[in-house]
C-alpha positions as CSV (number, residue, x, y, z in Angstrom):
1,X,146.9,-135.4,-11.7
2,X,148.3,-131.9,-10.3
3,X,152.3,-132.0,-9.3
4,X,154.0,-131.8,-6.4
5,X,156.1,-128.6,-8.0
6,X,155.1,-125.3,-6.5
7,X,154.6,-121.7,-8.7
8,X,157.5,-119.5,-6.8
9,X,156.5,-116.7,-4.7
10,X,157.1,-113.2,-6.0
11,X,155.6,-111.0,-3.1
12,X,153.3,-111.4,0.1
13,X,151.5,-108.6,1.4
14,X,148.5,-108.0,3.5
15,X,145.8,-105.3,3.0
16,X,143.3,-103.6,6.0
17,X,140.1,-104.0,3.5
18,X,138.7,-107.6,2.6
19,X,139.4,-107.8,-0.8
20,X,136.8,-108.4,-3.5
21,X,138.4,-107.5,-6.8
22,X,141.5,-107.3,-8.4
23,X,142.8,-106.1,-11.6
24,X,146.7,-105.9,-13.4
25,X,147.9,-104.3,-16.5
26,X,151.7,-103.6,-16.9
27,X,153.5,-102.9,-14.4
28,X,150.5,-102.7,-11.9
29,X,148.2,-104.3,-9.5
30,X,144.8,-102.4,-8.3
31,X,143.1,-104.1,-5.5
32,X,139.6,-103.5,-4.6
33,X,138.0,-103.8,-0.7
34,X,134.4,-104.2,0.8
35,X,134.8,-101.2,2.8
36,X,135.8,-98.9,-0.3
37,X,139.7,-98.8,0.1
38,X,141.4,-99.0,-3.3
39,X,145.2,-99.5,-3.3
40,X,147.7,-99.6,-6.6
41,X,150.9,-102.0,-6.1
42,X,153.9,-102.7,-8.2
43,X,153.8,-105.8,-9.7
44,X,157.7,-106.1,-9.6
45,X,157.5,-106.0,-5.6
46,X,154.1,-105.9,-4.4
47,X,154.5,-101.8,-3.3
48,X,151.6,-99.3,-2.3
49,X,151.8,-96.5,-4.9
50,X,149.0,-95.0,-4.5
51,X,145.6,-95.9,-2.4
52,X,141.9,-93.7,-1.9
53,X,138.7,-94.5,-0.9
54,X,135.6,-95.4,-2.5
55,X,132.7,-93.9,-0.3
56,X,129.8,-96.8,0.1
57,X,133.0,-99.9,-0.8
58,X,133.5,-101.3,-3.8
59,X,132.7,-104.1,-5.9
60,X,135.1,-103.6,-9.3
61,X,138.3,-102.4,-9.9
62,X,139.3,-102.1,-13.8
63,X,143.2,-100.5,-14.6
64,X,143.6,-98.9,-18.4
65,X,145.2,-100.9,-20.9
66,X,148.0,-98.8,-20.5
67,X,148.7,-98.5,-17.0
68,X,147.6,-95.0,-16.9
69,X,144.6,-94.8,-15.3
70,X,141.9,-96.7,-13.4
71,X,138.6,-97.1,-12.6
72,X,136.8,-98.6,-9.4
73,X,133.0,-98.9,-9.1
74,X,130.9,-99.7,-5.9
75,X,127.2,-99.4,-4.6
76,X,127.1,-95.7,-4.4
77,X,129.2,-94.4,-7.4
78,X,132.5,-95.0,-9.0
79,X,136.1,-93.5,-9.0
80,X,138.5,-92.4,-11.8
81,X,142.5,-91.7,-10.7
82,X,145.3,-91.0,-13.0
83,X,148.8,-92.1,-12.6
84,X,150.3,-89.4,-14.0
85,X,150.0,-86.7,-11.1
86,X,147.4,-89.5,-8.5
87,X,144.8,-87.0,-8.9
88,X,141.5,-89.1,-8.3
89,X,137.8,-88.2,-9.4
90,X,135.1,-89.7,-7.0
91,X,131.3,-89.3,-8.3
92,X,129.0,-90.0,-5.6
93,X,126.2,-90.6,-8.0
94,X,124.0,-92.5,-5.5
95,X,123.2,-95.6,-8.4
96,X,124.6,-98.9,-7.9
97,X,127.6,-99.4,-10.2
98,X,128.4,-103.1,-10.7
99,X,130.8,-103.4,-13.4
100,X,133.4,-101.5,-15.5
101,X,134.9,-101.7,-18.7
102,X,137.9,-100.1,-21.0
103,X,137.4,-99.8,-24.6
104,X,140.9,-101.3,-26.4
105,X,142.2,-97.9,-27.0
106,X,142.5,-97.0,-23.1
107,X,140.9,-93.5,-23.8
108,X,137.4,-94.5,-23.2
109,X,135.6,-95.9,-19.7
110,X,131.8,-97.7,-19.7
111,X,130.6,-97.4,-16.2
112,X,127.0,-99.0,-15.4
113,X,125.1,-96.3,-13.5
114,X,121.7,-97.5,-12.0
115,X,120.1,-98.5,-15.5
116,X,122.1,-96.8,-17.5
117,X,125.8,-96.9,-18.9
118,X,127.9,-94.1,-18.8
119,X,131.0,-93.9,-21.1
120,X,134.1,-91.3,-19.8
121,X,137.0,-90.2,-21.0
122,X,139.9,-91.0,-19.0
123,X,139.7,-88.4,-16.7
124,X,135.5,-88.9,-16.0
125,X,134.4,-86.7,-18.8
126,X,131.2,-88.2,-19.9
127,X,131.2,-88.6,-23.3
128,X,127.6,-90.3,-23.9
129,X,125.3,-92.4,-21.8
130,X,122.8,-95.4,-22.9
131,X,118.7,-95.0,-22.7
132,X,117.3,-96.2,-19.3
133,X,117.5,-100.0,-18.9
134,X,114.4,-102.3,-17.7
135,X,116.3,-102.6,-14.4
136,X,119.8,-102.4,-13.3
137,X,122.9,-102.5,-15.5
138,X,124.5,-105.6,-13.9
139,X,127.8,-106.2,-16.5
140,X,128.6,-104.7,-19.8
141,X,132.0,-105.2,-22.4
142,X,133.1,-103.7,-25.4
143,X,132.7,-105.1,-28.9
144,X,134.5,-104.4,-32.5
145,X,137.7,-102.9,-30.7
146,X,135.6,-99.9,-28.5
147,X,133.1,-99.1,-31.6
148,X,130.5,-100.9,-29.9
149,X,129.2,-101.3,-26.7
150,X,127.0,-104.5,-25.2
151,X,125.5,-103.5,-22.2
152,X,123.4,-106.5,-19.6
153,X,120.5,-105.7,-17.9
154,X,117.3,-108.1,-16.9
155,X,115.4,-109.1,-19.8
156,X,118.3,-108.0,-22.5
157,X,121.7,-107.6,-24.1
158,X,121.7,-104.5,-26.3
159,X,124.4,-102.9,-28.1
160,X,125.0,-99.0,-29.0
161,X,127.3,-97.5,-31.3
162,X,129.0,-94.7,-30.5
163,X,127.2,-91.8,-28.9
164,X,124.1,-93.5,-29.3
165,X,121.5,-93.3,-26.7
166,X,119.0,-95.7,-28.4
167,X,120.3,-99.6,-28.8
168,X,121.7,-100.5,-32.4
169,X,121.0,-104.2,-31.5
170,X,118.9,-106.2,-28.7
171,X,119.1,-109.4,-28.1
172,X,115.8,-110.4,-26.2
173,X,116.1,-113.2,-23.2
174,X,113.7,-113.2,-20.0
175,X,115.8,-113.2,-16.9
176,X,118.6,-111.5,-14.9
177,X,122.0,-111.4,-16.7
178,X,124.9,-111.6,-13.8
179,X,127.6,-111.8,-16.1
180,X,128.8,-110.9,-19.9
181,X,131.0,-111.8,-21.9
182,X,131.6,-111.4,-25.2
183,X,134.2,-112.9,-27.6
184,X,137.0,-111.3,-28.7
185,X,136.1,-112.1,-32.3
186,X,133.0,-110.0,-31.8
187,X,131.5,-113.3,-33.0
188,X,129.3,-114.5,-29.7
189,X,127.9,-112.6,-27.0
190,X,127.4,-114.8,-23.7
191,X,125.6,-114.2,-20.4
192,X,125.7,-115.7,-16.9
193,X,122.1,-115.6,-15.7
194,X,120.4,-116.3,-12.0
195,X,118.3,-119.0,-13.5
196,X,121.1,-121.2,-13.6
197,X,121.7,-120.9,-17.6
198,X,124.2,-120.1,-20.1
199,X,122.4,-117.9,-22.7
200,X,124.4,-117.3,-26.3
201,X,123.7,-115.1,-29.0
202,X,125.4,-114.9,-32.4
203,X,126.4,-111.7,-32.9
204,X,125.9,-111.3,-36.7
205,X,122.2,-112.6,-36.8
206,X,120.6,-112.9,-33.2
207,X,120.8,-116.3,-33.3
208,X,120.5,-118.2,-29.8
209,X,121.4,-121.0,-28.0
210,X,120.3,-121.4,-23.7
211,X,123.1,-124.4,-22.4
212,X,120.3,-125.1,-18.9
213,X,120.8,-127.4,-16.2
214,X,123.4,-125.7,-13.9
215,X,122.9,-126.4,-10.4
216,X,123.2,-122.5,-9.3
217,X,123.5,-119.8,-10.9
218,X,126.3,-118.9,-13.5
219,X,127.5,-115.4,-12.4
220,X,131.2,-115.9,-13.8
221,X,132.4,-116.1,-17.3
222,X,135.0,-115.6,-19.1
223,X,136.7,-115.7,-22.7
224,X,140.1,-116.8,-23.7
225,X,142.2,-114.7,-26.0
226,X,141.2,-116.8,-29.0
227,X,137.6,-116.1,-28.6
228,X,137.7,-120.4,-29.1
229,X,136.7,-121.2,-25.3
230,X,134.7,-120.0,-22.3
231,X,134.9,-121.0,-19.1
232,X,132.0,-120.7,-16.6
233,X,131.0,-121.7,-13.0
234,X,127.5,-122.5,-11.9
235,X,128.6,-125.7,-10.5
236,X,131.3,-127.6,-8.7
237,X,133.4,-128.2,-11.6
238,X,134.5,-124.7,-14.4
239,X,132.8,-125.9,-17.0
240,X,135.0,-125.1,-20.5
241,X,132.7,-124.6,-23.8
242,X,134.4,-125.1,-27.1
243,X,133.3,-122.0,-29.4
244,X,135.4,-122.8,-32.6
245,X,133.4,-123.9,-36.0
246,X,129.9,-123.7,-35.7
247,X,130.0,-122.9,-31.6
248,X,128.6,-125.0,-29.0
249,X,125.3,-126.3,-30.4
250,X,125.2,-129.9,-29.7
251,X,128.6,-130.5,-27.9
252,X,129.0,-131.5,-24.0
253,X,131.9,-129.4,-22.5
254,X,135.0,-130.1,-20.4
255,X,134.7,-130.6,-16.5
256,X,137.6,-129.1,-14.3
257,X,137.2,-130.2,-10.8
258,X,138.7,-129.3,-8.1
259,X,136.3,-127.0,-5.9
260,X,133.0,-127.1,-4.2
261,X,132.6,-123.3,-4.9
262,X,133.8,-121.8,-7.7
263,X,135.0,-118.0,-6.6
264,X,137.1,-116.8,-9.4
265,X,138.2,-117.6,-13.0
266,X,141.0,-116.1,-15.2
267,X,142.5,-117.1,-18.6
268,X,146.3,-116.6,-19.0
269,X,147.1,-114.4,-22.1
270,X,147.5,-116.1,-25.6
271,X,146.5,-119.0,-27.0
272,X,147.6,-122.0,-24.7
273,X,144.8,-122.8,-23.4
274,X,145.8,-122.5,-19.8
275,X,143.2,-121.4,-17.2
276,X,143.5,-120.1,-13.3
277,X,140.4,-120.9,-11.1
278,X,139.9,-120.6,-7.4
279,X,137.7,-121.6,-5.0
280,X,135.6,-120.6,-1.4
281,X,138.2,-123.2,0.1
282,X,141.2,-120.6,-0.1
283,X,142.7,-123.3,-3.1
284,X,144.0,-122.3,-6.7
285,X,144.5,-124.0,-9.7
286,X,146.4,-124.2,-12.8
287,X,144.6,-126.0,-15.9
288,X,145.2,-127.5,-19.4
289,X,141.5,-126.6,-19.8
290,X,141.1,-127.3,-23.3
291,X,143.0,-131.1,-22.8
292,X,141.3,-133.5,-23.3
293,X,138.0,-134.5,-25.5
294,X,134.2,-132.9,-24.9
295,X,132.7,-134.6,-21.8
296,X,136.3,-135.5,-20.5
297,X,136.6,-134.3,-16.6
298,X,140.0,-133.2,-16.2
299,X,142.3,-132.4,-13.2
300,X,144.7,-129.4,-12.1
301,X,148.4,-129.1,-13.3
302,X,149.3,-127.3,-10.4
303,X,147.5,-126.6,-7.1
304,X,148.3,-123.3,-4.9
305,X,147.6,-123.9,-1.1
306,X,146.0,-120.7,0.1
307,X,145.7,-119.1,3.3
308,X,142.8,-120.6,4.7
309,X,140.3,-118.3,3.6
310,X,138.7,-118.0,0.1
311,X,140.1,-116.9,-2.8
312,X,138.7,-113.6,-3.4
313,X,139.6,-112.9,-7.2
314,X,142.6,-113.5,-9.6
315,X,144.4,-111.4,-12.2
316,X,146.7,-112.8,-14.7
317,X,149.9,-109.8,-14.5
318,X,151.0,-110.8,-18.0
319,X,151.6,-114.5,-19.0
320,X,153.6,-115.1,-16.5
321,X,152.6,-113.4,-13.0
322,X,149.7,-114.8,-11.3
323,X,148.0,-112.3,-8.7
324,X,145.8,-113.9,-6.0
325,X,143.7,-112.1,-3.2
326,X,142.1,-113.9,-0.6
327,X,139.4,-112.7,1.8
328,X,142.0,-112.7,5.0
329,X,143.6,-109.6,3.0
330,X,146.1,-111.7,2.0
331,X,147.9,-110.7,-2.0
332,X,150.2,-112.8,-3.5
333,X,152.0,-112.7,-6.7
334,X,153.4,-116.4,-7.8
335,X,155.2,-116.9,-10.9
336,X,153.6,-118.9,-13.0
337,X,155.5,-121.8,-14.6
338,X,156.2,-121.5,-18.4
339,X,153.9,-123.1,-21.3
340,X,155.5,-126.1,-21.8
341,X,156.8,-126.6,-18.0
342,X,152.9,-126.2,-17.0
């Protein structure tokens, strides 16, 4: 059963865009809007430093591993700015970029472009790009810390090397991929897919598992630091996969329930097993999602009242910052309580 005791509030502020991503590394916030307006805030206070606009709106919003740069994506191009002097780099390609990704080492940005992936520099240089897709790049993420790059588009997952036009590895599977994510063990490669499935690859040999039988489509996944647990929507309840041993094969997962429409999903950093969900109902809420046996249906820690309209995305702002945007415009940073007080 959730608690009565309520995750203080850091900041409050209110943006002019509806917000539709968010993303925090350091000492920063980036928050993404429908319209294209892309704003930088200090996670200490909840600050502007710096805002610009992405012509066409956006849909991502990725900051570096280091604080130092950023990247924002949308239907008509993407955006690179730098910290160090706010300089920002708009490319108005005119292909629909849905997702961005930075490689471990902060000096390297994959950008789906249309059907191809683009990888940057850190100030937009392109480096390389991928072969033309079947269709549209919808997600993409980096493998063996940035030396390899798995990139989703319908009918595959394929991976490329370095500077390698032509895939190193495909893994074949007919249908639209609307999310990816891959483990940080390298180990399993996972996409969300409109025909309401779960499709899993093993990394190592190609072999595959479909987990069927969501009620709507999965388009959010997501890894936990340990590469041991994935958490998905596709239903009312986040369902949580146990990926340890052998993987999945065979097992039921865990049930979180607590929304009718799943809208966002984040782990918190390390190894607790603690997960942040909200939902089209404006609520959030704090999990032990890995509590519990396989089948078990388990119920929040903590609950976050909202503001009346839906959550729009989270962003964990360390281990113990959680950042929350809802569709009024509405941020808020809550602390979050500590391991063993959650």
């Amino acid at each position: 059963m959730s608690t009565a005791v309520e995750c203080p509030l850091a900041w409050d502020v209110a943006v002019d865009d509806a917000p539709v991503a968010l993303s925090a590394r350091g000492d920063l916030v980036a928050v993404a809007g429908a319209e294209g307006t892309v704003q930088v805030l200090d996670t200490a206070l909840g600050a502007e430093i710096a805002s610009f606009e992405l012509p066409g709106g956006a849909l991502k919003v990725a900051l570096s591993p280091d604080a130092g740069h950023l990247v924002a994506t949308g239907p008509l191009g993407y955006a690179l700015w730098r910290r160090a002097d706010g300089r920002t780099r708009v490319r108005e390609s005119g292909s629909w970029s849905a997702a961005a990704a930075w490689a471990e080492d902060g000096e390297r940005v994959a950008v789906a472009s249309g059907r191809r992936a683009l990888v940057l520099n850190a100030v937009g240089k392109q480096l390389w790009r991928t072969e033309p897709a079947a269709s549209t790049v919808t997600d993409l993420a980096w493998m063996r810390r940035g030396r390899r790059l798995a990139v989703a588009a319908y009918g595959a997952v394929r991976c490329h090397e370095r500077h390698t036009e032509n895939p190193v590895a495909t893994y074949p599977y007919v249908g639209s991929h609307l999310a990816l994510a891959v483990a940080p063990t390298g180990r399993w490669i996972c996409s969300g897919n409109q025909d309401a499935s779960i499709h899993i690859w093993r990394a190592r040999d190609g072999g595959e598992l479909t987990m069927s039988g969501y009620p709507e489509k999965v388009s959010r996944l997501a890894f936990d630091d340990t590469g041991f647990w994935l958490a998905a929507d596709g239903a009312p309840d986040v369902t949580v996969w146990d990926f340890s041993g052998t993987g999945p094969a065979g097992t039921a997962p865990r049930s979180l329930r607590c929304h009718e429409t799943i809208t966002a999903l984040a782990w918190r950093p390390g190894s607790g097993g603690h997960l942040a969900s909200g939902g089209a109902d404006g609520t959030v809420a704090l999990w032990h999602a890995t509590a519990g046996r396989p089948q078990a249906r388990l119920r929040p820690v903590r609950e976050i009242d909202g503001t009346g309209a839906g959550v729009a995305a989270l962003a964990w702002a360390g281990p113990h910052l959680l950042a929350v945007a809802w569709r009024d415009g509405s941020i808020r940073m809550y602390g979050a309580p500590s391991r063993t007080a959650l």
